[in-house]
N, C-alpha and C positions, 0 to 999 in steps of 0.2 A: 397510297399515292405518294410516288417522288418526283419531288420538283419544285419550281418557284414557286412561290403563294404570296397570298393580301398577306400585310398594306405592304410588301413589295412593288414596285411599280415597273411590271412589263409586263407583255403579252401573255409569257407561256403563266407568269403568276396567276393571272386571271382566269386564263385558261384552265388548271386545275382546280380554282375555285370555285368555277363554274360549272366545271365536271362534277366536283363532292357535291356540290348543293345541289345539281338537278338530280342527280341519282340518290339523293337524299328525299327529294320531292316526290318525283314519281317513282323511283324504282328502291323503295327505303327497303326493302329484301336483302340489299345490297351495302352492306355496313363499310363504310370508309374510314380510314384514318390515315394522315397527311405527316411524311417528314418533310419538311421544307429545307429548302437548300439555300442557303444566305453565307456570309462571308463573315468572319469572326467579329472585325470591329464592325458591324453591321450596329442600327441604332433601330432596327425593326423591333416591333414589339407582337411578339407573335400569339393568337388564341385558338383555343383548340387543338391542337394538334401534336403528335406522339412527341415528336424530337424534331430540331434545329442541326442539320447539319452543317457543321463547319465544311462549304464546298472546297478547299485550301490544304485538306490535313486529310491525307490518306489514313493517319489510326483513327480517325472517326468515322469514314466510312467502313472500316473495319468494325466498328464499334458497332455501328448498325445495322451492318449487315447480321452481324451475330441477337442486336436486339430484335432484328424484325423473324429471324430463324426463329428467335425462344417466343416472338408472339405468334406461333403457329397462324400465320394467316394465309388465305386461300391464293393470294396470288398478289403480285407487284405489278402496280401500274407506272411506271416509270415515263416523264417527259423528257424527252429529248432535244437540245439543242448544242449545238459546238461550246456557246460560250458561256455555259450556267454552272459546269462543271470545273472541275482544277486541272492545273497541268496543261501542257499545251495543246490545245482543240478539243480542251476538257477530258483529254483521256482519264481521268482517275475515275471515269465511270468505268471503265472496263474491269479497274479491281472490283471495284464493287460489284457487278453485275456479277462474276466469277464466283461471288461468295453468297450470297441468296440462294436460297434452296426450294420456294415456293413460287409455281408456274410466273413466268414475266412475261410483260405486257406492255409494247413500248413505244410509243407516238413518239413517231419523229416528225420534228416540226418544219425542219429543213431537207430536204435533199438536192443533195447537191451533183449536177451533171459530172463538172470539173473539181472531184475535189484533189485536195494535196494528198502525199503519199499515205502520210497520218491520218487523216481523217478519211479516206477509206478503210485504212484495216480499224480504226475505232467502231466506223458502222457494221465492218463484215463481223467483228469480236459480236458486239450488241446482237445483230442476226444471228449470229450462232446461238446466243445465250435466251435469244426469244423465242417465248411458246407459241407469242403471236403479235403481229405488228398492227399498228392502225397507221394510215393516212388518212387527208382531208383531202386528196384528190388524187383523181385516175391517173392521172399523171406520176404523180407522185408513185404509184403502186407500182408503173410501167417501170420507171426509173431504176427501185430498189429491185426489183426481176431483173429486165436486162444491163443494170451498169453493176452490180454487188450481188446477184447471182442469190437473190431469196426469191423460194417457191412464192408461186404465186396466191396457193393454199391456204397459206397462212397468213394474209396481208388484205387485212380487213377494209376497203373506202367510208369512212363516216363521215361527212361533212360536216364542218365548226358548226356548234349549234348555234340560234340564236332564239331571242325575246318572241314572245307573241301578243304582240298588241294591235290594234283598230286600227283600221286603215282611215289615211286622207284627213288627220288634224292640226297639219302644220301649223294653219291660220291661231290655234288656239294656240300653242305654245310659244311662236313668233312673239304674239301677245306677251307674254309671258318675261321676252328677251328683250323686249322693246321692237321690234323689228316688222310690225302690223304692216301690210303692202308689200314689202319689199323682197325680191329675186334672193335665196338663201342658197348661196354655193356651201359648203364646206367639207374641211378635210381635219380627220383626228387622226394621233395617234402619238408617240415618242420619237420629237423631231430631229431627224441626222441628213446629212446630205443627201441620203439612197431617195428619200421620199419624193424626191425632187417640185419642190413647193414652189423654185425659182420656175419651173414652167408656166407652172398656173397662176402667178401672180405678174407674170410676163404676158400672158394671155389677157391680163383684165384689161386695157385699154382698148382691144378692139371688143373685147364684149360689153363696157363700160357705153362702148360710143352708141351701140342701140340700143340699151337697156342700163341708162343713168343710174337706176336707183337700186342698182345689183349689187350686195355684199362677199368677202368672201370671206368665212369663220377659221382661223389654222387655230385649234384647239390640241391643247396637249402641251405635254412639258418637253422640253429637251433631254434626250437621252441620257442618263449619268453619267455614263462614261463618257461623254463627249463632253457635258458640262465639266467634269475633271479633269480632261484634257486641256479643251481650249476655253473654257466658260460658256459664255451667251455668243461668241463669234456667230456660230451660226446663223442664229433668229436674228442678232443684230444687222449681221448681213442682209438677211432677209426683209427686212424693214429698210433698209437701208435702199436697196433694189425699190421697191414698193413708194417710196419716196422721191428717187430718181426717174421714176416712169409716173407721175403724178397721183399714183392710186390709193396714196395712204389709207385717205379718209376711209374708202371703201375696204381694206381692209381692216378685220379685228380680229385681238388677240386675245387668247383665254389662255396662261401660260399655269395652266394645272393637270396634271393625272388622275381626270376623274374615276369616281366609283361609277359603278356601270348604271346603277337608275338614272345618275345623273347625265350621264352619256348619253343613253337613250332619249331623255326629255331631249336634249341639246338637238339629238339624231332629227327627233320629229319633226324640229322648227324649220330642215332643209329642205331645199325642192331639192338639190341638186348635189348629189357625194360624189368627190371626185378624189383619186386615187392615181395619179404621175408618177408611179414610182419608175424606177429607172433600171433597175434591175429587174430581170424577166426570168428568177428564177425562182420567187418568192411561190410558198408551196399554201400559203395560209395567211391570212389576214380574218381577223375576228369582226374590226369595223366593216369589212367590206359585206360581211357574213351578215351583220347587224342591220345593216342599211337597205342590202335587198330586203332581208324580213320586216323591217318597218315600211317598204312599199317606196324606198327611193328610186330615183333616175340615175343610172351611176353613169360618169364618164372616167375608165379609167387606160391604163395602157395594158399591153395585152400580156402581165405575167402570168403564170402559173394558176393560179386560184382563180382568177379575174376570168381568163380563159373560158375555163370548164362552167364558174357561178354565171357567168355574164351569155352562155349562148344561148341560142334561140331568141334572141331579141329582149331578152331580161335585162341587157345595158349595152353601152356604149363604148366600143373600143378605139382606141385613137391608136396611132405611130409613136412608138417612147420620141421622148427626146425631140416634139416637134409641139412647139406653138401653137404654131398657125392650125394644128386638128384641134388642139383643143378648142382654140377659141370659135372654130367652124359649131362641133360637136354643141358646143355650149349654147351657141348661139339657134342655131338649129331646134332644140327643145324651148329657148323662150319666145322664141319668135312662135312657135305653132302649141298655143297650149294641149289641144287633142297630143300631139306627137307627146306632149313632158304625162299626160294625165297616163295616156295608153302606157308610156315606158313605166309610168308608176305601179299600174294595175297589175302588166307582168310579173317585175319584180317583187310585189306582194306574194302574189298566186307561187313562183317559185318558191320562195319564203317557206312560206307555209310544210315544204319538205325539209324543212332544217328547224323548225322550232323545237324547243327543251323538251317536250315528252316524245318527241321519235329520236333524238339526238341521243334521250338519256335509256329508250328503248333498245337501242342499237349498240349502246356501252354496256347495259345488263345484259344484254344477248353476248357481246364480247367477252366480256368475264366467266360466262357461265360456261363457254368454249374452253377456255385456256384453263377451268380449275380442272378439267379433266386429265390432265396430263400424266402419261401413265411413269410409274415409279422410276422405269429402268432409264428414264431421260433426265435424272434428276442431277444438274451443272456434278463435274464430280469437285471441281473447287468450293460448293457451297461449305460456307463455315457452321459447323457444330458449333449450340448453344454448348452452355456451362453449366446450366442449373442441374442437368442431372448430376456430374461431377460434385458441386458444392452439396448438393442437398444428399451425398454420402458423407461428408464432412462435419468436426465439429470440431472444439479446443484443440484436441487431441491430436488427430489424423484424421484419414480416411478408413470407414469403416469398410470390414471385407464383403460382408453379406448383403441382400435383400429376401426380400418378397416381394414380388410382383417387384414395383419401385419403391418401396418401402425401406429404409435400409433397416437390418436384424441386428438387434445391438447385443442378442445374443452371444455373439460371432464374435466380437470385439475387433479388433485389428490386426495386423500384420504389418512387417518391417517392407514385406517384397513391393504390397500396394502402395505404399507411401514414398518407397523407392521410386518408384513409375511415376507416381504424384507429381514428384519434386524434378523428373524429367520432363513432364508434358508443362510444366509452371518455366521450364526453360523455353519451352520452346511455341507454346502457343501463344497465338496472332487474335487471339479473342480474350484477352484479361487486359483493363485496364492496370497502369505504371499500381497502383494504390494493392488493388487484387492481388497480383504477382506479388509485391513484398510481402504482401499479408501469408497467403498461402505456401509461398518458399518457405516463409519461416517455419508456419506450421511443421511441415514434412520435413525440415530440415531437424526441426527439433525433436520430432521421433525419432530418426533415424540417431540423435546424437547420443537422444536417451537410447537408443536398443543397444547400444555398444558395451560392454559388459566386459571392461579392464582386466577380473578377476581369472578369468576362464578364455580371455584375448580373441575373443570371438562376438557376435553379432547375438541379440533374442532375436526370435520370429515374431510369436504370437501374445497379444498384449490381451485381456479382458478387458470388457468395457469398464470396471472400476478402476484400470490401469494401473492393475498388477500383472505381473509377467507371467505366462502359463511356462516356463521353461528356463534354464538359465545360460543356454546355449543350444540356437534356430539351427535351422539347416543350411546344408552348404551355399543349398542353392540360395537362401536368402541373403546371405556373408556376401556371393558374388555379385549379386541385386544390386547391392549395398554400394559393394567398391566402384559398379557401373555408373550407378547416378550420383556417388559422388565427383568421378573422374568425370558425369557429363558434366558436370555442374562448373566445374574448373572449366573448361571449355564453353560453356554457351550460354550463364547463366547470364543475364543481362546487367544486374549489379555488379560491382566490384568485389563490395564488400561480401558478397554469397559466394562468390569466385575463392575469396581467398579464405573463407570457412571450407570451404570444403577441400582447397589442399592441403589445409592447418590437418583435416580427417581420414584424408585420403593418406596424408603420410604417418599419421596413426594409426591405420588398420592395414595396410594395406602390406606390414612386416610378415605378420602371423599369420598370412593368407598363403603363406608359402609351403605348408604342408597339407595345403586340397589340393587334390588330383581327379576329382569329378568332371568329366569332361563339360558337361554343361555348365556345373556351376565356374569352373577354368575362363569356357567362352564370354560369360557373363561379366568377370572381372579382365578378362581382354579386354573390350570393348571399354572400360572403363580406363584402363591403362593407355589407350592409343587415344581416348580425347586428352589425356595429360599428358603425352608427350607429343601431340598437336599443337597443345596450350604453353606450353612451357619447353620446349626445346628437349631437355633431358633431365630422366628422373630414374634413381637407383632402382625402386622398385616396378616400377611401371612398364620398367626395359626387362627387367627379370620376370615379370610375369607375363610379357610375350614371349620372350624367349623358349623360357618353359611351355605354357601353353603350345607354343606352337613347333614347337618338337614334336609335344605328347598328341598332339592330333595328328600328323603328321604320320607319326608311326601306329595310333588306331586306325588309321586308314590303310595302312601297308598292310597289318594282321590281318582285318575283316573284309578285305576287299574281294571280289569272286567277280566275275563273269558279269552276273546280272543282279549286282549288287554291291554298289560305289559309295560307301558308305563307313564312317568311323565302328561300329558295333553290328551284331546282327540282330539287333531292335530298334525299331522305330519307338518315339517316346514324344514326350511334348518339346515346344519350342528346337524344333529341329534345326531349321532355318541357321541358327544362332552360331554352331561349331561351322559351317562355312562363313558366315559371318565375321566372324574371329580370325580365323585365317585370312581373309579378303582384308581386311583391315591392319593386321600386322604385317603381312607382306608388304600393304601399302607405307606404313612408317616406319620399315625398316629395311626394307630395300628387298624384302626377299620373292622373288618373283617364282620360287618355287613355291611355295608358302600360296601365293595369289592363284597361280594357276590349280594349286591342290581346291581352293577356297571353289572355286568357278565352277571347275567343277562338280563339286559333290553336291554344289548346289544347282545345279543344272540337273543333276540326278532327281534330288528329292520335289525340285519342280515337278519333276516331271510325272512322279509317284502322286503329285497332289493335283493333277491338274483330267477332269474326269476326258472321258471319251467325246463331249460334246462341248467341251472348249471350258470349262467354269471350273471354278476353283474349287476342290476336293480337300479340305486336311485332313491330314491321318489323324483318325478318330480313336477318342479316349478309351474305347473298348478293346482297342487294340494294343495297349500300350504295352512293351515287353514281351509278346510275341514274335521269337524267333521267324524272322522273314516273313511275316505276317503285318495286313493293316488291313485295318479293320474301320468301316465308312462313317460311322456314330459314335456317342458324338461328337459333334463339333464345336470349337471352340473359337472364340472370338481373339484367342491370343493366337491363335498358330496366322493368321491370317493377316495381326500386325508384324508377326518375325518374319511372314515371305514379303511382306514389303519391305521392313528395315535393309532384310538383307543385300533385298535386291535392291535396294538405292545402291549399297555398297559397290554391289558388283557392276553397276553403273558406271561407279566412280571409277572404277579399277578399269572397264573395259571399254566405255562408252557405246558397248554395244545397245541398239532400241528396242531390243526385244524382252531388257530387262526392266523398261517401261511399262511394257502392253503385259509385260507378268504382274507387273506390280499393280495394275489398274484390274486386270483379271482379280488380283486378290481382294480387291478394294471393293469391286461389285457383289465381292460376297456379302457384303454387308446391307446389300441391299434390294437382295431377293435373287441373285445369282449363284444360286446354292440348290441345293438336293431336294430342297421339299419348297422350293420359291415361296421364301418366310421373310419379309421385314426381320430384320434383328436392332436395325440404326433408328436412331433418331434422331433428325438433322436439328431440330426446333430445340430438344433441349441436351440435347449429347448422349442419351443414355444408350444403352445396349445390351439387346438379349443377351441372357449365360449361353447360347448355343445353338444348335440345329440338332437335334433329336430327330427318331425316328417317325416320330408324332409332329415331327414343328417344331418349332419356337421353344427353347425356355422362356418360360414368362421373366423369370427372376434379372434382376440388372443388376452382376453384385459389381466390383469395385475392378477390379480383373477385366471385367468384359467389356466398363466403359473405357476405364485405360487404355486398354488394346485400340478399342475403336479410335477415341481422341488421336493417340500415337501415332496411328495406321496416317489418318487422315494428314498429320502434320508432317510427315514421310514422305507420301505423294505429293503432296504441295510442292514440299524442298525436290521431289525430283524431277519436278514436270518446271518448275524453277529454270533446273540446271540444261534444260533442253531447251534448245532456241533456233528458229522461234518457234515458241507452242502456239499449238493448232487450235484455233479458238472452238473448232468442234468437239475438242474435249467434255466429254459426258460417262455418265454412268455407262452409258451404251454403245458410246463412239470413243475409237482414238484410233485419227489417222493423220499420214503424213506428219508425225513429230519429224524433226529433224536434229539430229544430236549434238550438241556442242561440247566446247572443254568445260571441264568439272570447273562452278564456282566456287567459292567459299576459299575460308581459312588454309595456308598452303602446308601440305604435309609436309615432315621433316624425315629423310632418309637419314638411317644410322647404321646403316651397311658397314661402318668401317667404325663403326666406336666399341 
């Protein structure tokens, strides 16, 4: 449950407390657990419940979104209203919503005919991102169909629950109030101008004049934010009015936010609830809800709620904004007690469909709708927990292997995972400020130790006692190396981790000048173009575009053929990567031959990986090194994050949107849009299959595969980011009508002429 909560004081607070605890009652099948939304310097003291959301601080809606991912729960019941949220018309629920991964479910409390520009796309964002909607009136349902264009399907009517108690004991609690004999009008709730209290206390002298001994109850406290604005202006006013028309005496004030038993006792003591509100577009009122179920006479104006609770003769509708009905209405039920007893009977008898065991019936029935939700609908913005990542981790690094999820300490470590490590620590939106330092250090401090002076070269492979199986790794790890150093100069969010790694970046990156591997080349491109992104210009970082991108350049001229556009005549891992390299060097150095060589070949290998029925294919490991050969198994969770890296790239290069819908193609691999429709992802704790085999699934989650996944994810973010506006239909299974903007972020620097 998200949303206001006790001892909070407002409606929708109440409202989800009343939600957990009846469906606690009758429907205990149904396990709930409550973040509450409150404001930082808030003075609430809150019990039971998961987390306190700072509503104020979009990284803590981050934060929980990713907590409520890693508690694997069945589904988010989220309350909805404009102003409980941050930002302006509470948009910051929309990030949120975007980052939840499990079925949502979302009561809106308001709908609004006329909203402003913003708060229609906040509602259409929300409708996109819900499994399923509730209202508390048909109206309300007709509204969200024809004004914001949600199925009708999906948009549940359950009317505000309320109490169930015995009919017809005013007399007895009166007693109670002091008020034995006397005509009990009253009206509750968080007092602000909308409620329009000056009607009905305008009305009491002509109700006063045949019925002397008529009280009227305004119970409730003054809204907060109005008390923060202008103090007691209001109520003052209103007393003030009340004293000008002779009627003090009769009226009383009860200036508290009660708890709801005591609400109800207060409820019982009324013949007569009345409800003036002035706005007629209120979709929900809980007192109104409460008053029919306890068998009151309601007089109110004809909004929203009142409407649909109050027909068939269940209450009494006046004209807003008009006196003289009330005090007709009013007078009308005490003058004929049959007329006040019969309006009472009704509104019990209606009652009776809104009490807490069909209320909390109808919520369990709701839930058990929406945890259905099948996989390929799953937000594709949901944030990946962390704990698979951490629980491969320890002093050390990131270990390479598992089982099952188990990590195999066997196996020990690797320079290349810690490399990846210490990029996804750059750029993930789910590690608290304290995490990030913690873990950058980590992985920064492998890679500082793999560096190996003696031999000018990088280890790979560490044992778990953390001795080196080698004293000089592979290329392709050297080039790993120089990548997530140079990312690190560019994006790391410290300073002081920025300027570690160029202090490293300019110490390894001399000796790298005699690889010629074309992958491991691309690897350290990529690192070279975030440090002359970051930094203007660097000797070596310009030399090894340079070079690189010659030597691709002209493997592409030798092995190029007809129906095969390609640097070599093998397909291998991390393909993706040598257009990559190219797209991104042409982009910081001006070479526009270089970009268009990049587009293309990687338009090619797209299009090798992309099967006959639209889903994403990577060239499979059995394949590897087979002349003009690829081979379907198996599959790997890294080639699926390089066709997304890349294709952000060539995004950026081209602003074409079809390097979107590839990049989302690849993305849904990970989650069941693949060759044997296999789960590989885990959105709740981050982890990820080693693959797609010809049998399914690798069970194993080794270090590699969650990387890939993390990365993947945090790629698509950044490039669904840079298109605007994104289409709040964005899902695992939809993406339509993006529309492309200019590339944001950090501005590349051309060196065409240095």
């Amino acid at each position: 449950m998200v949303g206001t909560y006790t001892p909070r004081k407002c409606g929708i607070a109440t409202f989800t407390a009343d939600l957990t605890e009846q469906l606690a009652v009758w429907n205990p099948e149904v396990s709930t657990e409550v973040f509450a939304l409150d404001h930082a310097d808030s003075a609430h003291c809150y019990e039971n419940v998961a987390a306190v959301i700072d509503c104020d601080s979009p990284a803590c809606y981050s934060r929980t979104a990713r907590q409520i991912n890693e508690g694997s729960y069945d589904a988010i019941w989220l309350q909805h209203e404009f102003g409980i949220f941050g930002g302006p018309d509470g948009e910051m629920v929309c990030d949120f919503v975007d980052r939840v991964a499990a079925p949502l479910i979302i009561t809106f409390h308001t709908v609004l005919a006329e909203p402003s520009p913003n708060q229609e796309r906040i509602v259409r964002r929300l409708l996109a991102r819900a499994s399923r909607v509730m209202v508390m009136s048909r109206h309300g349902r007709d509204m969200l169909a024809s004004r914001y264009g949600a199925e009708h399907s999906r948009i549940e009517v359950i009317p505000h629950g309320a109490p169930d108690r015995p009919f017809g004991r005013e007399e007895q609690f009166k007693q109670l109030l002091g008020l034995e004999g006397r005509n009990v009008i009253m009206t509750f709730g968080l007092l602000g101008p909308g409620k329009g209290l000056e009607q009905m206390i305008e009305a009491l002298p002509a109700i006063l004049e045949r019925h002397p001994g008529t009280v009227y109850r305004i119970v409730g406290a003054t809204h907060p934010n109005l008390v923060a604005r202008d103090g007691e202006a209001y109520r003052e006013g209103l007393a003030a009015l009340a004293e000008r028309l002779g009627v003090s005496a009769n009226v009383m004030w009860d200036n508290r936010f009660l708890d709801t038993e005591e609400l109800l006792d207060q409820l019982e003591a009324c013949d007569i609830y009345v409800t003036p509100y002035l706005g007629m577009q209120q979709a929900t009122s809980g007192t109104l809800s409460y008053a029919v179920a306890l068998g009151k006479a309601v007089v109110s104006t004809p909004y929203v709620h009142a409407r649909e609770l109050l027909d068939g003769g269940v209450g009494i509708l006046v004209e807003p904004n008009s006196v003289s009905s009330i005090a007709r209405a009013v007078n009308a039920l005490l003058d004929d007690r049959e007329h006040l007893n019969a309006t009472k009977r009704r509104a019990y008898r209606a009652g009776r469909e809104t009490i807490w065991p069909r209320f909390a019936a109808a919520s369990a029935e709701l839930v058990s709708r929406s945890v259905a939700k099948p996989v390929s609908d799953l937000p594709i913005t949901a944030t990946p927990g962390m704990t698979g990542v951490f629980a491969m981790c320890d002093g050390t690094g990131m270990m390479q292997h598992s089982i099952g999820v188990i990590p195999d300490r066997r196996h020990g470590y690797c320079l290349d995972d810690n490399a990846r490590a210490l990029i996804l620590m750059n750029v993930s939106e789910s590690v608290s400020p304290a995490e990030r330092l913690q873990w950058s250090s980590t992985f920064a401090s492998f890679i500082q130790y793999a560096w190996n002076p003696g031999q000018g070269a990088f280890r790979n492979f560490m044992r778990y006692d953390r001795t080196w199986c080698e004293e000089t790794g592979s290329e392709d790890s050297y080039g790993r190396a120089l990548w997530a150093l140079g990312h690190t100069v560019a994006n790391a969010p410290d300073g002081d981790m920025r300027d570690w790694a160029q202090h490293w970046f300019d110490i390894t990156s001399a000796p790298f000048a005699v690889i010629d591997s074309p992958r491991a080349l691309s690897f350290a491109m990529l690192g070279a173009s975030c440090v002359l992104s970051a930094q203007g210009f660097h000797k070596e970082a310009f030399a090894t575009l340079e070079r690189g991108g010659t030597l691709l350049a002209h493997l592409l001229a030798s092995a190029r053929r007809p129906d095969w556009t390609w640097f070599e005549a093998v397909l291998a891992y991390d393909n993706p990567r040598m257009p990559q390299a190219l797209i991104e060097a042409g982009m910081v150095l001006g070479r526009s031959d270089w970009t268009a060589i990049g587009l293309e070949t990687l338009d090619w290998i797209n299009s090798r990986q992309t099967a006959d029925q639209g889903h994403f294919r990577p060239v499979g490991s059995e394949g590897f090194g087979q002349p003009y050969e690829q081979m379907p198994f198996d599959q790997q969770p890294l080639e699926a994050q390089a066709a997304i890296e890349a294709a952000v790239s060539a995004f950026k290069a081209s602003g074409d949107r079809r390097w979107i819908d590839r990049a989302v193609t690849a993305y849904r691999w990970y989650f069941g849009a693949n060759d044997r429709g296999v789960m590989l992802a885990n959105i709740a704790t981050g982890r990820c299959r080693d693959g797609v085999t010809p049998r399914g699934a690798n069970a194993n989650c080794g270090a590699e595969s969650i990387l890939g996944f993390q990365l993947a994810h945090a790629a698509v973010m950044g490039l669904l980011r840079s298109a605007k506006p994104l289409n709040t239909d964005t899902t695992l299974g939809s993406l339509n009508g993006i529309t492309v903007a200019a590339t944001t972020g950090r501005q590349r620097q051309s060196f065409a002429n240095t």
